[in-house]
PAVO-760834 format. One record per residue (C-alpha): x, y, z. Coordinates in steps of 0.5 Angstrom, whole numbers, padded with zeros to 4 digits, always signed. Layout:
REM PAVO-760834
XYZ/...
***
This chain:
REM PAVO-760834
-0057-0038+0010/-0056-0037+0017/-0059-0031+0020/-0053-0029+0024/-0050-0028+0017/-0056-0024+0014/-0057-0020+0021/-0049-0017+0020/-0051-0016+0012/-0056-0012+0014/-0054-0007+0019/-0047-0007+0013/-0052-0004+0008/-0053+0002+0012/-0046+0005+0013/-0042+0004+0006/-0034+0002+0005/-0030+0009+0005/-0022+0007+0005/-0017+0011+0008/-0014+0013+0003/-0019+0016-0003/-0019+0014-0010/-0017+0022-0011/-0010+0021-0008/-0008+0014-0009/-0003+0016-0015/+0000+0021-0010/+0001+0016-0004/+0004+0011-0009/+0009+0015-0013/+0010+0018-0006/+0011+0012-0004/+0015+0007-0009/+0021+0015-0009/+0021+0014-0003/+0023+0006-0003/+0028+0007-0009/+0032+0012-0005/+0032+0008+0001/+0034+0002-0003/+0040+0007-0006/+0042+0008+0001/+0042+0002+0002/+0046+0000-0003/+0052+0004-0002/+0052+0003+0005/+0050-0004+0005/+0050-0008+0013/+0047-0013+0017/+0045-0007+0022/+0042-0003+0016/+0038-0009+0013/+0032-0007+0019/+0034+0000+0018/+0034+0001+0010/+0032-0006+0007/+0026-0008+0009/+0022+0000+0010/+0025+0000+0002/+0022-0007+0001/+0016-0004+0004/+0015+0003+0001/+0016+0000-0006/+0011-0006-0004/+0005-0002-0002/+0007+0004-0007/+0007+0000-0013/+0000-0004-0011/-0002+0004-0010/+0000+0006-0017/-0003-0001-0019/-0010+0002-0016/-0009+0008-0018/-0007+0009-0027/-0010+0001-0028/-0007-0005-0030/-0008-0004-0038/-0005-0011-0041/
***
């Protein structure tokens, strides 16, 4: 093992992961997320345009992306 590599995870074992956004609000940025992106979608749908494709398409496609990854992370995935 390079002893670079082994340094850098050392000093890692010190300061342990803690994410933006904890395990205990993940459900309610992802439900907040994915309504979000569901109304926009509808807004975009009733007002369909190129210059609202940047606007309300791809912040609707976003939000609902991150919202159901943010479920996903959330409840689980039980198949």
């Amino acid at each position: 093992m390079d002893s670079a590599l082994h340094e850098v995870w050392q000093a890692a074992s010190g300061r342990p992961f803690v994410p933006a956004i904890g395990k205990d609000s993940q459900f309610l940025v992802g439900f907040t997320l994915v309504v979000l992106g569901i109304g926009l979608t509808g807004a975009f749908v009733i007002n369909r345009s190129l210059v609202n494709l940047p606007v309300l398409g791809l912040p609707a496609s976003l939000a609902l992306a991150f919202g159901v990854v943010y479920m996903f992370c959330a409840v689980g995935v039980y198949v």
